[in-house]
C-alpha positions, 0 to 999 in steps of 0.5 A, spaced: 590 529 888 593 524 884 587 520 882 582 525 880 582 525 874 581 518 874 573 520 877 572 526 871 569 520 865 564 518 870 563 525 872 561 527 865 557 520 865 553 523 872 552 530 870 549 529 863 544 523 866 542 528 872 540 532 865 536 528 861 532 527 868 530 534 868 528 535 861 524 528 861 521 531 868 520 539 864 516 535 858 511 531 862 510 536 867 509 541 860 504 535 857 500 534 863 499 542 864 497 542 857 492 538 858 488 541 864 488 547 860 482 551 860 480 549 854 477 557 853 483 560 854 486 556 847 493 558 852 497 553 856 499 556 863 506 558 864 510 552 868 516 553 873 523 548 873 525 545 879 530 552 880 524 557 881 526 559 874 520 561 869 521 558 862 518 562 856 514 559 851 517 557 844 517 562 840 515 557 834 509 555 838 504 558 834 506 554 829 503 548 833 497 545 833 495 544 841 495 538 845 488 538 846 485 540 839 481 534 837 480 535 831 472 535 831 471 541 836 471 548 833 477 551 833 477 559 832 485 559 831 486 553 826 480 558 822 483 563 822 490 560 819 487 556 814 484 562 811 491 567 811 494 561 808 487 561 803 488 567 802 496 568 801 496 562 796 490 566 792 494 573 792 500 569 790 500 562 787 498 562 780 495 555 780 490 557 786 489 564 783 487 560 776 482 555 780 478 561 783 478 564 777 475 559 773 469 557 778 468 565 777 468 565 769 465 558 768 458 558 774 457 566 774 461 568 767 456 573 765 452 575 769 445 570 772 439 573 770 433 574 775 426 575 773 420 576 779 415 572 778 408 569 781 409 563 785 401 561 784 398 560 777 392 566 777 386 565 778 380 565 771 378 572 773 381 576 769 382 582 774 386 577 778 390 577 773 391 583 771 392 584 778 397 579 779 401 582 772 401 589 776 404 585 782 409 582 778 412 588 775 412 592 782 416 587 785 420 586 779 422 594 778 424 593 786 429 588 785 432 591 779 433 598 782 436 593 788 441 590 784 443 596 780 444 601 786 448 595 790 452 594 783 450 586 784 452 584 777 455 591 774 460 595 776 464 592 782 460 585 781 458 584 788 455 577 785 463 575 783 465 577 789 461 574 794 462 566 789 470 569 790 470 570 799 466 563 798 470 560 796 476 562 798 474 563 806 469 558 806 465 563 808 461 569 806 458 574 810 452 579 807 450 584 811 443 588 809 443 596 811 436 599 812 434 606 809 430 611 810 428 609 803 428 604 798 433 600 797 436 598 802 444 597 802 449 591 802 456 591 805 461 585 805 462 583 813 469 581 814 469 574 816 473 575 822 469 581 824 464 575 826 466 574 833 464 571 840 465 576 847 471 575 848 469 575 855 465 568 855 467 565 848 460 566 846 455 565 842 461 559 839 463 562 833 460 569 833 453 566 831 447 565 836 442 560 834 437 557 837 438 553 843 434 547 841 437 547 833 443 549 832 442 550 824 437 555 824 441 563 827 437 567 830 443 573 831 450 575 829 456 577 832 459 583 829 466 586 832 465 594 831 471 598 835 465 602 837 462 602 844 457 606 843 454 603 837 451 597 843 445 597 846 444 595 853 446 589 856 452 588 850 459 587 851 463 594 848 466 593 841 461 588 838 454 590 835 448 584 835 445 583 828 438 580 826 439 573 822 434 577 817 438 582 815 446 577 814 446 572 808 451 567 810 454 561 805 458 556 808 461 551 804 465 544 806 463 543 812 456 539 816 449 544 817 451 543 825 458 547 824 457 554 824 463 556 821 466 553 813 472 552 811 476 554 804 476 550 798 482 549 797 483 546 804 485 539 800 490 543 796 494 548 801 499 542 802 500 541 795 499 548 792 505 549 797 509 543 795 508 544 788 511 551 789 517 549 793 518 544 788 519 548 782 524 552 787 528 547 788 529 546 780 530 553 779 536 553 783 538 545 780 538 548 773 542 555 775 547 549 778 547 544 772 549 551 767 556 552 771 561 547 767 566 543 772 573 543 767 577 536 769 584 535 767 585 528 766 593 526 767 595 521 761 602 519 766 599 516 771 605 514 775 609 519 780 615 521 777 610 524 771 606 528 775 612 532 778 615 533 771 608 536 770 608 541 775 616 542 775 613 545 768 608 548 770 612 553 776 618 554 770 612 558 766 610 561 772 616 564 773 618 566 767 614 573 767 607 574 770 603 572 764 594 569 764 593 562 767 594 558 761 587 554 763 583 560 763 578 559 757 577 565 754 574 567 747 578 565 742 584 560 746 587 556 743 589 550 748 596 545 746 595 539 751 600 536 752 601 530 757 593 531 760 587 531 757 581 536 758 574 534 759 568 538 760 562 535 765 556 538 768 552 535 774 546 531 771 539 534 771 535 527 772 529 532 769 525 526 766 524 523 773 524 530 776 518 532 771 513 525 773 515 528 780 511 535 778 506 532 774 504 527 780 503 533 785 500 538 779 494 531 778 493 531 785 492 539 786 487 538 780 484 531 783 483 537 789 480 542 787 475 538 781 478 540 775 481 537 770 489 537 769 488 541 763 484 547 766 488 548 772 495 549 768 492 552 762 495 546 757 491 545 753 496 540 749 492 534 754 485 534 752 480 541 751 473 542 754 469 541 748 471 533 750 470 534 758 462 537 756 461 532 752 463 527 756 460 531 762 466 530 766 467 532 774 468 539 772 461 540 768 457 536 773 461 541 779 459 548 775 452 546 775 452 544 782 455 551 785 450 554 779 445 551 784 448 553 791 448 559 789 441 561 786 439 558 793 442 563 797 440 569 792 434 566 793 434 568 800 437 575 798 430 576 794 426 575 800 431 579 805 429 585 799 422 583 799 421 583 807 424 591 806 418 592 801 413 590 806 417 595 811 418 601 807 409 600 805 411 598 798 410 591 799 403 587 803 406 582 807 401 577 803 403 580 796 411 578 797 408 570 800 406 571 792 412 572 790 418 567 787 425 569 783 427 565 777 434 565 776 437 563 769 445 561 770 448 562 763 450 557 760 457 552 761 458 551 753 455 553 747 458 550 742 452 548 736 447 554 736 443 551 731 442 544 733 440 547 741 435 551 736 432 545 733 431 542 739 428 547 742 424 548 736 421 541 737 420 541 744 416 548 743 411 544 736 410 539 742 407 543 747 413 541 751 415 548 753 413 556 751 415 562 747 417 565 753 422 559 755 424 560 748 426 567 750 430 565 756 434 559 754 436 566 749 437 569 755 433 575 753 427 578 756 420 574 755 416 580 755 421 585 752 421 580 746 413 580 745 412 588 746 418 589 740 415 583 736 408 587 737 411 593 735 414 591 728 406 588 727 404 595 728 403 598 720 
């Protein structure tokens, strides 16, 4: 009994070796049965240690991206993060607030103006022609009633909206609803209403598509809570839309990937950083303003010292009395056998600003904007420059102009094919048909010298009096009725 306490290092030793066996045993056995997870299921099965005992998932485990996530595959739990944290940061960092902002103002601003035309050249006959005029003003008078009644660029500007959910889910879904009557309404579909069945994962991404072509849709999957909103043959709670009556824009991704991503994929890190970043300088300025007050000895030797603190307890007991080194207004200090020095933590702020400039050039890098765009500073250069020298931001305005005229393109024959429902349209009237869209301008900055050049190109042949109006942006035949009425005696 004497020599036991001889064996208790070794063990200690033993217990803490059988322990870390069985922690590299749960591991592996967790790993491996990560990767035989269903890959339908998103969940990994819930193991057993070697004592029979469940062991519950990590609380933080919805943090993690799974083991079997390779990176290429559609991931509907890695979408739905990205779009909260797009969200969130859109709702309550200024900096990803101001470029969704800027895109809105600078590609829509305004307002585009739409104008129907004819998509062929008429014919020399003149009733031809005056039949194509006819045609165009029907078709024009539908597509304007379509666009006030749908508040698309008045009101609640759908059309702002919808650049806004592209942007900042990396999608954008626009359901047409059919009326009795024209015209036909629209309604923005959340983009996590777009669902597969729950029961099977499919259609993969809520989307079915063509089983030899997965870039052309054929229907959408929309979750509705309401069974009795589907047919025969549907599962309950989701409702099967057409392809003809949903507008969907995806941005940031291939035309093979259903579903887009945000576009502020690249700064989500960096906005975060940033932020966190000016956290930490707050809480480094309220430390720099407390003053340390050190009391320097001049009698650096022991005895010296005590004859100060013998001095300091005589006064103490002399009466109750204030501390003499509290500093109030108005003190006067005699400084006797020590000295009094104020200090304060050093800031570093000069390498702390670089730091912040750095990851602010790195959001702007992102998101295409220049520096001085995205912090509104415009102490490092100014946008009369960036359009001169069509800088990155001018080029990418002009480019989203572009991509969304070709979705509202696509809404104009969405419209078009209810006409022709409704019997206001023929089906061959509407293949006549096309919509101009004219974006408004990026900058303006010489009125008069964009006129003479115009002016030029209109004396050359180059261009019409009705391509004068709209670089105006005003109504060509607006215009030529009124000039008509002012030439009348």
């Amino acid at each position: 009994m004497g020599a036991d306490w001889l064996w208790e290092p070794f063990k200690a030793w033993l217990a803490r070796k059988r322990w870390e066996r069985l922690r590299y045993e749960a591991a592996t056995l967790l790993l491996q049965q990560a990767v035989e997870t269903d890959p339908q299921s998103r969940r990994p099965p819930q193991w057993q240690s070697e004592s029979g005992t469940p062991v519950e998932e990590d609380p933080d485990a919805n943090d993690w991206r799974p083991a079997w996530f390779d990176g290429k595959s559609e991931c509907r739990w890695d979408a739905d993060m990205l779009r909260a944290k797009a969200r969130d940061l859109a709702d309550h960092n200024p900096y990803a607030r101001n470029i969704l902002q800027l895109h809105r103002d600078y590609v829509i601003g305004i307002g585009m103006r739409h104008e129907v035309q004819i998509r062929r050249e008429p014919a020399d006959s003149e009733k031809q022609s005056e039949g194509d005029a006819a045609l165009r003003a029907r078709a024009d008078d539908l597509w304007q009633i379509f666009l006030e009644r749908n508040d698309w660029h008045a009101g609640n500007r759908k059309d702002w909206e919808f650049c806004l959910r592209t942007w900042r889910d990396g999608e954008c879904f626009l359901r047409l609803f059919r009326q009795p009557q024209w015209p036909p309404r629209l309604h923005f579909v959340d983009p996590e209403q777009v669902v597969p069945d729950p029961r099977t994962g499919l259609p993969t991404g809520g989307i079915e598509t063509l089983p030899e072509n997965v870039e052309v849709p054929v229907a959408y999957w929309i979750a509705t809570g309401d069974a009795s909103a589907c047919s025969d043959g549907e599962p309950p709670g989701l409702e099967r839309v057409e392809a003809g009556l949903i507008l969907h824009a995806k941005i940031g991704v291939d035309a093979n990937v259903k579903r887009g991503v945000t576009l502020l994929l690249p700064v989500l890190e960096a906005l975060k950083r940033f932020q966190g970043w000016l956290d930490v300088e707050l809480i480094h300025r309220k430390a720099v303003s407390s003053i340390c007050l050190v009391r320097k000895h001049r009698d650096h030797y022991p005895a010296g010292v005590a004859d100060f603190a013998d001095a300091a307890a005589t006064s103490a007991s002399s009466g109750p009395r204030p501390r003499q080194l509290r500093i109030e207004p108005g003190s006067i200090i005699d400084v006797q056998g020590y000295d009094l020095e104020f200090l304060s933590p050093n800031t570093h702020f000069s390498d702390a600003s670089l730091l912040g400039r750095t990851i602010l050039l790195s959001i702007a890098a992102g998101s295409g904007l220049p520096e001085f765009m995205l912090s509104a500073d415009a102490s490092n250069g100014n946008y009369a420059s960036t359009l001169v020298a069509e800088g990155p931001a001018v080029r990418r305005f002009a480019a989203w102009q572009s991509y969304f005229i070709g979705h509202w393109q696509k809404l104009f024959g969405m419209a078009m094919a209810e006409a022709v429902r409704l019997g206001l349209l023929r089906a061959d009237e509407t293949d006549r048909l096309q919509l101009r869209i004219t974006p408004p301008p990026l900058a303006v900055r010489d009125r008069y010298a964009d006129a003479l050049a115009d002016a030029v190109y209109f004396d050359r042949g180059a261009i019409s009096l009705q391509e004068l109006a709209r670089r105006d942006r005003v109504d060509p035949g607006q215009m030529r009725r009124e000039r008509e009425q002012e030439k009348k005696p």
